[in-house]
N, C-alpha and C positions, 0 to 999 in steps of 0.2 A: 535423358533423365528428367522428371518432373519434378517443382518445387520441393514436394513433401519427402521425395526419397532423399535431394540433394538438404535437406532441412536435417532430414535423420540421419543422412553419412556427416554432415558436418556438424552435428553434437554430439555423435558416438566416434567420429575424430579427435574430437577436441576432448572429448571423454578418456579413452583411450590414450591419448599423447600426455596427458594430466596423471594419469594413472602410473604411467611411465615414470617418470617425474615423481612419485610417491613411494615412501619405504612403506610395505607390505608384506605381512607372513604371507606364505604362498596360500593360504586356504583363503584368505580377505580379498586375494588378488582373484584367486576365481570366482569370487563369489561377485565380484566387481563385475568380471568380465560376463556373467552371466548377466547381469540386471544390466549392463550398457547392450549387450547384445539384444536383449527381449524392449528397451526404446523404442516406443513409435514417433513418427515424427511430429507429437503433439505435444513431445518430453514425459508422457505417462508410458507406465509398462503395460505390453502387450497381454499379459498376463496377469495373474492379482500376486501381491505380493506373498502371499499365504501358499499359492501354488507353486512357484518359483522356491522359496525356501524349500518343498516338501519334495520338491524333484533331487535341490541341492544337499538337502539332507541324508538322502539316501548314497550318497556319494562322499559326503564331509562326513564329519565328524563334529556339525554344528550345531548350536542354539539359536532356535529361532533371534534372540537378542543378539547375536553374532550379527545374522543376516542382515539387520537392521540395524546397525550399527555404519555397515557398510555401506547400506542403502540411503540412511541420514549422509554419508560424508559425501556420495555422489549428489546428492539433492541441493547440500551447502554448493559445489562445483558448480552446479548447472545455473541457480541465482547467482550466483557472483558474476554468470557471463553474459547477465543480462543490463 
């Protein structure tokens, strides 16, 4: 495994086990789990965030200000582990 994958398994670990560790309605828990799944190992999403909500939306029952809501509490997560 190279730096960048072992870079990306170990903030979507440390994402993930944080997550865990967090009370969450189940729709904020997916929507978590989608945005640490689509992490590159740069800590940007693989995808735009506009696009990820539009996939998740079709699935939720969400507002885009849901999505981003979640997305801001993952972002606070990822700075504090710096």
């Amino acid at each position: 495994m190279d730096d960048r994958s072992q870079a990306q398994e170990s903030l979507q670990e440390s994402l993930r086990w944080q997550l865990e560790m967090t009370r969450l309605v189940d729709s904020d828990r997916i929507i978590a789990l989608a945005i640490i799944d689509s992490i590159e190992p740069t800590g940007f999403l693989s995808v735009s965030a506009q696009d990820l909500y539009s996939t998740l939306a079709t699935e939720l029952d969400i507002e885009f200000e849901d999505f981003e809501a979640v997305r801001q509490m993952l972002q606070e997560r990822v700075w504090m582990q710096d």
